[in-house]
N, C-alpha and C positions, 0 to 999 in steps of 0.2 A: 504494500500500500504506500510505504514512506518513497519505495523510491520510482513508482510512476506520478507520485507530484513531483518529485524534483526531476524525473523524465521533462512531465508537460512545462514545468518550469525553463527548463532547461529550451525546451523548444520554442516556449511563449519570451522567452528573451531571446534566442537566435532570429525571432520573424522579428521584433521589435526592431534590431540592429539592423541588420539588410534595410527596413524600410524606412530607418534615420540614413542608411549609406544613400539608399536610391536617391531621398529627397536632397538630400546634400547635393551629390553628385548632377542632381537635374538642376537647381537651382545656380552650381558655378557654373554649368555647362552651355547658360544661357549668358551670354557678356554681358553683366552689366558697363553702362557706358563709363565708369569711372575707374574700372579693373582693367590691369595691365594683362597682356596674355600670361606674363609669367607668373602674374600674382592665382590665376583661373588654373593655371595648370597645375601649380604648387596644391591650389586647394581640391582637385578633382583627386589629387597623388594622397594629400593625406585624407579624404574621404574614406581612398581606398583600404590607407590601413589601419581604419579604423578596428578591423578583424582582426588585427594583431594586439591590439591594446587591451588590459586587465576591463574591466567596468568599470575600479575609480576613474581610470587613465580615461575613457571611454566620455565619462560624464564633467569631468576639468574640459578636457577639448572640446565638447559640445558643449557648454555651459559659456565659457570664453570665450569662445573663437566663430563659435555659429552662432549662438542665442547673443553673443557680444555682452553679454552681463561685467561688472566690475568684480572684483575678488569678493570685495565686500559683502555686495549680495549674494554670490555664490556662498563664501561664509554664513552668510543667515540663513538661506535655503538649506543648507545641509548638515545647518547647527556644529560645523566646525571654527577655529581659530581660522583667523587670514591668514598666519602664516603656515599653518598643514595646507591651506590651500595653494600660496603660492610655491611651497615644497613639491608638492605634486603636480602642480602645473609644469616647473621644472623639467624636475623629472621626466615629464611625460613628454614635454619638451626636445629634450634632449638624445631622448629612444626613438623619436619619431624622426628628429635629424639624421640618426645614427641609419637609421630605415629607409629615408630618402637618398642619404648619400649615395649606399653601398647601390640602389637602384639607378646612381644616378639623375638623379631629378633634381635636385639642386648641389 
């Protein structure tokens, strides 16, 4: 019983993800007029890995970077400290470079 919830859990967050990737990815994939192509490209590259990233990593990048939120509020949203947020950001930062580079993309 315990482990086809965490089955359907398990799958009810995989459709979750893909369908933040899609709309990500359709949303840079239209140019806005004030996006550079490299800045559209960078961001179509890390949509993509988003699959690679833990769920905190997952929810920093989308919270930041998509939803464009401040630390701040992401701090109050998640009832953490600003600075475990900006640690993590970081971090998440820094692995997604590491992801981009070796692919080449930036």
């Amino acid at each position: 019983m315990v482990a086809s919830r965490v089955a359907c859990d398990w799958h009810r967050g995989r459709a979750h993800d893909e369908a933040l990737r899609e709309r990500l990815v359709s949303r840079w994939a239209r140019r806005p007029p004030d996006v550079s192509e490299g800045h559209r490209v960078l961001a179509i590259a890390v949509a993509g890995e988003l699959d690679s990233l833990s769920l905190l990593q997952r929810q920093m990048v989308s919270l930041r970077f998509y939803a464009d939120l401040p630390v701040s509020t992401i701090a109050e949203l998640l009832e953490i400290p600003e600075g475990t947020v900006k640690s993590r950001l970081h971090s998440t930062v820094a692995a997604l470079r590491i992801r981009l580079q070796e692919k080449e993309v930036i």
